[in-house]
N, C-alpha and C positions, 0 to 999 in steps of 0.2 A: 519339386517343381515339375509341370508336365514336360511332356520331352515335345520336341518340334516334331509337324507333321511328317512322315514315311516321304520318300521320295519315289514316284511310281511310273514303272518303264512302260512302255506301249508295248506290252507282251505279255500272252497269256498265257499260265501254267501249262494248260492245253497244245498249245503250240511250242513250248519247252519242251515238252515229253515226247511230242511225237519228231523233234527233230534230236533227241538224243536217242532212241531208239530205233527209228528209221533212219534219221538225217532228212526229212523232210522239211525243204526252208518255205517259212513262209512267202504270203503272194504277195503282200503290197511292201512297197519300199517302208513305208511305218513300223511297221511290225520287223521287219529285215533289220535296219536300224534299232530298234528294240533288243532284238536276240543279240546282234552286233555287241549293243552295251553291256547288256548283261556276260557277256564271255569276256570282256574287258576289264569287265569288273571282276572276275576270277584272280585274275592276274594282278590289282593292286587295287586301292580304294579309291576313289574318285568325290571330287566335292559334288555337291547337285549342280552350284553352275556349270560347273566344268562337264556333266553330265548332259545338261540343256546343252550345250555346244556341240558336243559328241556326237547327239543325237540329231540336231540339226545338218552338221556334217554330213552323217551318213546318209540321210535322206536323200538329198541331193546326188550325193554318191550312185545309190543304189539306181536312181531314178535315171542320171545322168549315163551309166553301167550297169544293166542290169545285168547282159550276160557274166560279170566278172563273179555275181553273188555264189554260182555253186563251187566252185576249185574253191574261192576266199572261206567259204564256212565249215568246208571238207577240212580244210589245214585247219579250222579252229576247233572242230567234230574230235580229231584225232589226236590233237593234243590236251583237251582237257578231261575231267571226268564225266564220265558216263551216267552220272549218279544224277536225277535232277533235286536229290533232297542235298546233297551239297553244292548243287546250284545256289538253291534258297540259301543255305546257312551263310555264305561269301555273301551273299544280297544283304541278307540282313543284319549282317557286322557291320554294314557303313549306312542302315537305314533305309535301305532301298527294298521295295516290293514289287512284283509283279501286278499287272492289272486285272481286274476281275473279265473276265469272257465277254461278258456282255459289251462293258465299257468298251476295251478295243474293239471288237468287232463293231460299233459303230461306229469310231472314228477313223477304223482303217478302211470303211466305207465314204463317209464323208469328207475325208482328209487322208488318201492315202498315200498324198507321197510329199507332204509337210507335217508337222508337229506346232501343233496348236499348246505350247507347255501349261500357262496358265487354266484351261480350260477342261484340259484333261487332268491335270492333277487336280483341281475342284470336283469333276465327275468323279473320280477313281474313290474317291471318299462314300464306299456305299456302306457303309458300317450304320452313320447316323444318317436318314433322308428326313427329309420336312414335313411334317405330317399337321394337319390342321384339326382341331381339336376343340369340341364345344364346350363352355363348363355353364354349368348351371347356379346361378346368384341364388340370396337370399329371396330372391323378390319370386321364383318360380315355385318355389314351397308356399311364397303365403297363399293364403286363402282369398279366393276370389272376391274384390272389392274392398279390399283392406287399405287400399289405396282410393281417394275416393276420383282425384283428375289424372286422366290416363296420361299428360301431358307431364307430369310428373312424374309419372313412374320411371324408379332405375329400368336397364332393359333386363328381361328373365333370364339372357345367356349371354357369353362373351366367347369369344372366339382368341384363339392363339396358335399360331405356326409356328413350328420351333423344330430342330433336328432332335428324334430321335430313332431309336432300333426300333423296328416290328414290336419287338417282346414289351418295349417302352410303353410304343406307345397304346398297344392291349390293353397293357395295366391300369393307365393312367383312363382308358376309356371304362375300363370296370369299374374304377373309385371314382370316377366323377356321374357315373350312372347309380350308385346305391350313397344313399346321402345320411345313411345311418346303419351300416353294414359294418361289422370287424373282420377286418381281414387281415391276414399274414401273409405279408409279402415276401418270398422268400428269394434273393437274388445273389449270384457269383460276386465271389471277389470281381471289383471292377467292371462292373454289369452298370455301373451310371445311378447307384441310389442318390446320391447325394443331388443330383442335376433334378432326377425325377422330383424328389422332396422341392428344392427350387421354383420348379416350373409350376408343382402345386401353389406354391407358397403365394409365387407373380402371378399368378391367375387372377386371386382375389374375390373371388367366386363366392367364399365361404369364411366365414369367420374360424380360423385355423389355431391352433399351437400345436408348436413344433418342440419338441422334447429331445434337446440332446445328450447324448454322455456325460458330456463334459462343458466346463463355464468357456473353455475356449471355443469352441464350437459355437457356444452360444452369441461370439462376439463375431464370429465369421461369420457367421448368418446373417446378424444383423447389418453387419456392413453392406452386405448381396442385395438387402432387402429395402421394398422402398417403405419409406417411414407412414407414409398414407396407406398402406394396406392394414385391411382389420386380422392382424398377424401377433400371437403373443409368443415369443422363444424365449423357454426356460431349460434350466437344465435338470436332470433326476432327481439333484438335491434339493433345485428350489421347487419343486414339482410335491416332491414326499415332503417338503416343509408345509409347503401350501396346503395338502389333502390332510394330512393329521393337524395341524391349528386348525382347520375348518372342523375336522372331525370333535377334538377339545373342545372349539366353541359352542359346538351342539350337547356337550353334555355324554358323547359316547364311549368314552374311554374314561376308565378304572382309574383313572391319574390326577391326582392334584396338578403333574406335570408335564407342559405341553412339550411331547417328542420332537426332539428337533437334531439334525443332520451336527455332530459334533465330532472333534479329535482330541484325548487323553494324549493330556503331556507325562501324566502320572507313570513311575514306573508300575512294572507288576508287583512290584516288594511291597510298595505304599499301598499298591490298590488293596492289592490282598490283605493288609493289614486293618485298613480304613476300612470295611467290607467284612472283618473279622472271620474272613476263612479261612477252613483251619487246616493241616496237615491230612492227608490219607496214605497209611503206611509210608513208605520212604520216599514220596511226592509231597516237596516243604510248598507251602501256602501260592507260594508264587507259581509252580509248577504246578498245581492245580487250577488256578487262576488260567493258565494258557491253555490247558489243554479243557478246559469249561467254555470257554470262547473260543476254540476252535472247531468245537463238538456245534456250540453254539452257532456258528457261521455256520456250516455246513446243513444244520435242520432250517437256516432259513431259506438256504436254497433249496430247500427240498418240498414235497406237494403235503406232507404228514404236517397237522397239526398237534402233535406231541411231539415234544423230547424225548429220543429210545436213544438206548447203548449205542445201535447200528450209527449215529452219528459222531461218535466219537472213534469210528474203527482206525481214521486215517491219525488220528491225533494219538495215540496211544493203541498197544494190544491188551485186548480186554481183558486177558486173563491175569495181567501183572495189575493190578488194581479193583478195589471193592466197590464193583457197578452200583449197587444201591449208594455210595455213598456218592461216588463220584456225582451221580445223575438230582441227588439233592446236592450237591454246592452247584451244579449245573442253572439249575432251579433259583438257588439263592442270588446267584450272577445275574442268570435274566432280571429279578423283579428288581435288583440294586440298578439293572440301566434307567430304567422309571420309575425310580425312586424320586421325589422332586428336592429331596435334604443334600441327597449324594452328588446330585446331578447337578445341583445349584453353582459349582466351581470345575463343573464339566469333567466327572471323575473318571468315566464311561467311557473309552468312545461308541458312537452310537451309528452306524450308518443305514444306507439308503435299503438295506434286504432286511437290517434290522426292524425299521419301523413301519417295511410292508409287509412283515412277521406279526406286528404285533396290531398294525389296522384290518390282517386279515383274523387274526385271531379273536376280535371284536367286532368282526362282521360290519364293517365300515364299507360304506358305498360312496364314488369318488361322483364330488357332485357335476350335474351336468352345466355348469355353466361355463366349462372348457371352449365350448364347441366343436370342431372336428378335432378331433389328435391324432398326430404325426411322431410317432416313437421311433427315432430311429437306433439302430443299432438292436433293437429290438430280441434281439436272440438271446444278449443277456441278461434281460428280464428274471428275475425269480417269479418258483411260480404263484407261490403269494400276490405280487403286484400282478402276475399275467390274470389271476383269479380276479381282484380288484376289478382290471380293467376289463374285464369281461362281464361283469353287469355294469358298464359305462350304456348311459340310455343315448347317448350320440355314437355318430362314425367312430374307429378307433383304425387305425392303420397303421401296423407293425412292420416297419422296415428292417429284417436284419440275412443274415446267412448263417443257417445250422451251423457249415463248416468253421465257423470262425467262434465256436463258444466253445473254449478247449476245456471244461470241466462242465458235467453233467450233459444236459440233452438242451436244448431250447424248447420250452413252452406252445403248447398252440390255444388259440382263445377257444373256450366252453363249445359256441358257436361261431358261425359264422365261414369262410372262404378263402384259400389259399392258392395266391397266385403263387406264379415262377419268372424269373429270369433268367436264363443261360446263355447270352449274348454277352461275352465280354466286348469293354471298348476300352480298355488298357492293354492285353496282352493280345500279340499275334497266335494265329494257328500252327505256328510251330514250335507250342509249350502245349497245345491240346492234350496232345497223350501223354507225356508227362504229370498233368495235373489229376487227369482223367485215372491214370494207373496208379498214383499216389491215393487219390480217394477211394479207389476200389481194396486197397488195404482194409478199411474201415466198414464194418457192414451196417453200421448207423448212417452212411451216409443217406439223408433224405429227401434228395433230388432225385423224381422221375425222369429227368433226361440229363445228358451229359455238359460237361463244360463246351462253350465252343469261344476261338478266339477269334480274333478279330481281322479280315485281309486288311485293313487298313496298319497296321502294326505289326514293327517287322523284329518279334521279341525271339531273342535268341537263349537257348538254354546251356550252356557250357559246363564241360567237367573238368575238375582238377586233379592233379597226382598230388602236388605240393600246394600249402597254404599259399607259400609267395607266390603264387602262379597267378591269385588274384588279385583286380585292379586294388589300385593304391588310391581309391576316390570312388565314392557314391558307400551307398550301404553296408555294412557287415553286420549279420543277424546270427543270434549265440542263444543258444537252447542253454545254457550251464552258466547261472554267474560266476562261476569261477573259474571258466574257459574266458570269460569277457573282463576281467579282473587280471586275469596273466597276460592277456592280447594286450590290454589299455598299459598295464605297466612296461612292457616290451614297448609297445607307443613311445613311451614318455622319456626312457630311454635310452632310445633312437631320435628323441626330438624332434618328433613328427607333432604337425597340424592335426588335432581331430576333436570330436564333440561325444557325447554319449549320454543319449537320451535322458530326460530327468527322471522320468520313473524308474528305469533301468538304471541310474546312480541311487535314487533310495534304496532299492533295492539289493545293492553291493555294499550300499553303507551298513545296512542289516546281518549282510554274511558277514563283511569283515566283525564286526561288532564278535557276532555269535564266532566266529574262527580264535577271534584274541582270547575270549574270556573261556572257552571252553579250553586254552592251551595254556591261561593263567589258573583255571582251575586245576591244571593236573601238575603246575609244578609246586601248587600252594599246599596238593595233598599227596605228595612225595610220588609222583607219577602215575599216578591212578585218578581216570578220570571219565568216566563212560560214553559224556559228549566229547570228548576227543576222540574215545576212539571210535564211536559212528563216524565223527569226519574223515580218518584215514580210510573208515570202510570205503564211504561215499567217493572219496576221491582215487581212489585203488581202482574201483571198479569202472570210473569214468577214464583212466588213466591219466591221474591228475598229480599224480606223484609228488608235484611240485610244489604245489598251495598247502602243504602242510610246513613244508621247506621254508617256505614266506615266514611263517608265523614262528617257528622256532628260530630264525633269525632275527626275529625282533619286528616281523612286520605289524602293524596294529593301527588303532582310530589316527592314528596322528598322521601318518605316512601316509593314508589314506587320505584325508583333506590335503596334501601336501600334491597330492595326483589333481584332487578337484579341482584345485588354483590355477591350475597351468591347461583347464580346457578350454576351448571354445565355445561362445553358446550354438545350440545344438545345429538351428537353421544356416548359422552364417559357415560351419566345416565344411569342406569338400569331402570326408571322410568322418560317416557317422557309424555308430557303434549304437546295439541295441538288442535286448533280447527281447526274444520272439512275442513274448507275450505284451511286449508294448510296442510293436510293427502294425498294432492294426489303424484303421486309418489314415495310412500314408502309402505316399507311388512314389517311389524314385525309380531314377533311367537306368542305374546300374546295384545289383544286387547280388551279396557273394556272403552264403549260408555255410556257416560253419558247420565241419562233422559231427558236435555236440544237438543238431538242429535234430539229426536222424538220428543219432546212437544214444537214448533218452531208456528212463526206465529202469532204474538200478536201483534208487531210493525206496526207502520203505514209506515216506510222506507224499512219493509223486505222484502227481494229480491230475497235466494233462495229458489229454489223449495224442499222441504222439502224432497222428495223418493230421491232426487239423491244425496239429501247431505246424508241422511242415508247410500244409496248404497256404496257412497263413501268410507264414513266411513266404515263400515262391510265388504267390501273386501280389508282390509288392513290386517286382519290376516291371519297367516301359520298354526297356530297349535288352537288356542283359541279364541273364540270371548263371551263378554260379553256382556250383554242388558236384559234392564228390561224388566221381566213379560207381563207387558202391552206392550210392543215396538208398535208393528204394531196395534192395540186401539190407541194407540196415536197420530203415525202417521198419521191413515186417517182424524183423527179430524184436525191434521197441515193442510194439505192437502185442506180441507174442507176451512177453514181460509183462506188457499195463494188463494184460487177461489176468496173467498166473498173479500180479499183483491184486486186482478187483476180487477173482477167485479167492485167497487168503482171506478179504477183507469180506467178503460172506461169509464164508468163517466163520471169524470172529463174531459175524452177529448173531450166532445163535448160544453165544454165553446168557446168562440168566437176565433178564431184562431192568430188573428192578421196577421201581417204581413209575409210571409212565407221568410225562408234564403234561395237561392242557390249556397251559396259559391263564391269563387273568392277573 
């Protein structure tokens, strides 16, 4: 939920500094009163009303005595700190921020020796201002006289006022000026895409769809949306179901069988059976089967329209296995997902990079009866579908943030125009540098100018020595399911209230799954067992000592549902649980990042890039963000790791290639 608005003193940074460095008090009793509160508020927290009263008070006070003001703020000078960056941090643990220069300086002009509260804390809000904005209908594209009585005609533009940022509203005057232009919009965590998307939407201007990630997104949208606007929101999958049965219809694709977004209940054992692939060297059928589809996944996120070795480096090392064979059952795997016999009982799962894999490898073009598209989240795009969408013969507008696509790079369209946004309006400016030095780890970062945060948000960034040190409510974000797996069990207990994300429970349901069986594997073949001991490795080096300790006491699938029963659902916990890599698209007011978030990198399968899983993480809070002492020491040693891990896996690609795939 968003957090309530800052509460903002009639004093300006300017006037803080130069009276903690000279002791120079302000001139108008407003701003006196101002500095008054703000040194009050050193000393203990204060509610906002109580802070309206305060301020009221002093007012009067000062105007009433002015000579009393220099001895009174001398004794306040020399008992507090000197520092005005731990001014701000005491301000903005109870919400409260100082006001922007301009704003005071005109109301300690106009009102200097009363406090206007309602009127100033509306002004103080300079983050979003009002900005009025033209959009252009269908009706200014047609051609002259296509309408034949002018008294009929819709009007050619519409007009809309609405608060947004400078950087807003640029963007928004770009895309409503090019009306068949692709652009990639690239904008910070909390930069307001989601509002932007909105105000497009309520415009009405143009006959839109809007493309979300996900089907819930699809239904929050439409709630927003008025039902009379010519507006289609779909979500990826019904989007790639849509373009390939259009593409089938037409006779373009090789398939008796129309590609459609599907999920295999089948195990690997059955598939691999049913599928008749066979063994290579000491990898039985099944364990071909996975590292085939995961060779597989990974070329479809890739720009190469062949299957090479190079995509299976993360899934196996090339040299323990006969690349020519592997790269035919590779082969054999893809053509069985579009197979129409195999697929008839959904044997496959088939997803949304698979079947822009295989509409770009058939040279399918997405028809233009979309009208404008609105892609949001946009960065995770493969680049298959970014190719697709880039001979789109209408608008295409890609809404996403580099930073936040922790595997491979994000896509830019063939053609076309790249905006920016660096205006947050979630986070305050005293997480700037923080986010800012976080991403400077990263030299992928592909942002020409910096983060900047917001005066209106008074987000605080805090460190811990100990876990307990953080709040026992709002977020907890875990890079290591099996730091979030020992947390949730400690939870339960202790008989604590909490929730944990639903992808981040399938996902634990997975490891445990894989912990049980590889620890039933080694006691079925008298203690020898190779995936067990990857896991001691894995958790050795995470120092996780523990989670092996789980499972040789008999932890397993059962115990496991026996945790899931006793949660809450996710939105109703005051205390939520969730790894990082399903944090995106959510703001909570308090946020406390486990050490596992920074000290990532030990595995030989891991994949993301460590800055942007962080980034991700730490722009999820409004009011709070927690992290260890070390965070960023930690991180660059991750960092350091995912190189010398990437490094190896070059490597690896230069084993013999075998046979090359081109699809069909």
């Amino acid at each position: 939920m968003p957090s309530p608005a800052a509460y903002t003193l009639p004093l300006s940074e300017t006037a803080l500094r130069a009276f903690l460095d000279t002791g120079a008090i302000p001139v108008t009793a407003l701003e006196r009163a101002g500095l008054f509160a703000a040194a009050l508020c050193q000393q203990r927290p204060h509610h906002p009303a109580a802070l309206t009263r305060l301020l009221d008070d002093a007012c009067a006070l000062f105007v009433a005595q002015p000579e009393a003001a220099a001895g009174q703020f001398q004794t306040v000078r020399a008992a507090l700190p000197l520092d005005p960056l731990a001014w701000l941090h005491a301000l903005a643990a109870q919400g409260v921020v100082l006001g922007p220069d301009a704003v005071v300086a005109r109301y300690a002009q106009a009102s200097p020796d009363a406090y206007p509260v309602d009127a100033f804390q509306a002004d103080s809000q300079v983050t979003l201002e009002p900005h009025t904005l033209r959009f252009a209908t269908e009706v200014a594209y047609a051609e002259e006289g296509h309408v034949a009585d002018d008294r009929l005609r819709a009007p050619a533009f519409v007009e809309r006022t609405h608060s947004y940022t400078q950087e807003q509203a640029r963007a928004l005057r770009a895309i409503i000026a090019n009306d068949d232009e692709h652009i990639d919009l690239d904008a910070y965590a909390g930069a307001g895409k989601t509002h932007l998307i909105l105000q497009l939407l309520d415009s009405g201007a143009r006959r839109y769809t809007y493309i979300a990630p996900r089907a819930g997104q699809v239904q929050a949208f439409r709630q927003r949306l008025s039902a009379a606007l010519p507006v289609q929101v779909v979500s990826q999958i019904a989007f790639a179901n849509h373009v390939a049965g259009d593409a089938f219809r037409r006779g373009l694709l090789r398939t008796a069988w129309r590609p459609v977004f599907q999920i295999s209940k089948h195990a690997l054992r059955d598939i691999a059976a049913r599928i008749e692939l066979q063994s290579i060297g000491s990898f039985a059928p099944a364990s071909v089967l996975r590292i085939a589809l995961e060779g597989i996944a990974t070329w479809c996120r890739s720009t190469t329209l062949q299957l090479a070795p190079r995509h299976f480096a993360r899934a196996v090392p090339w040299t323990v296995i006969d690349s020519a064979a592997l790269l035919a059952a590779a082969e054999h795997v893809w053509r069985s997902m579009f197979d129409p016999q195999l697929q008839r009982h959904a044997l496959l799962s088939v997803n949304v990079d698979h079947i822009g894999k295989w509409l770009a490898l058939h040279q399918v073009s997405v028809p233009a009866s979309w009208g404008t598209l609105l892609i949001d989240e946009g960065h995770d795009l493969s680049p298959a579908w970014k190719a697709l969408l880039s001979s789109y013969e209408g608008a295409v507008i890609s809404l996403g943030d580099p930073n936040q696509r922790l595997v491979g790079h994000a896509p830019r369209f063939a053609t076309g125009m790249t905006l920016e946004i660096d205006q947050s309006v979630r986070q305050g400016r005293l997480v700037e540098k923080l986010v800012n030095e976080t991403l400077a780890l990263d030299p992928g970062n592909r942002y020409e100018a910096p983060f900047v945060g917001s005066a209106d948000q008074p987000t605080l960034s805090s460190t811990y020595s100990a876990w307990s040190d953080v709040p026992v409510s709002g977020a907890r974000i875990y890079g290591s399911p099996w730091r979030l797996l020992e947390e949730a069990q400690r939870l339960a207990a202790a008989g604590a209230a909490f929730s944990i994300h639903p992808d981040s429970l399938a996902t634990l349901g997975r490891e445990v799954t894989r912990g049980a069986e590889a620890y039933r594997e080694l006691t079925a073949h008298g203690g020898s067992s190779q995936r067990w001991e990857d896991l001691l490795v894995e958790c050795e080096e995470q120092d996780l000592t523990q989670i092996p300790r789980m499972f040789m006491r008999g932890y397993n699938r059962e115990r496991f549902v026996e945790l899931t029963g006793r949660l809450l659902p996710f939105h109703d916990a005051a205390l939520q649980l969730m790894l990082v890599e399903h944090a995106k698209n959510a703001e909570f007011a308090s946020v406390a990042m486990s050490r596992c978030c920074f000290r990532t990198g030990f595995t030989r399968q891991y994949a993301h890039n460590p800055v942007r899983a962080a980034y991700t993480a730490m722009t999820r809070g409004t009011r709070q963000l927690w992290l260890p002492g070390d965070a960023l020491e930690e991180l660059q040693l991750s960092m350091q790791r995912y190189h010398e891990r990437r490094t190896e896996q070059r490597r690896s690609k230069a084993a013999p290639p075998g046979r090359p795939y081109r699809g069909g």
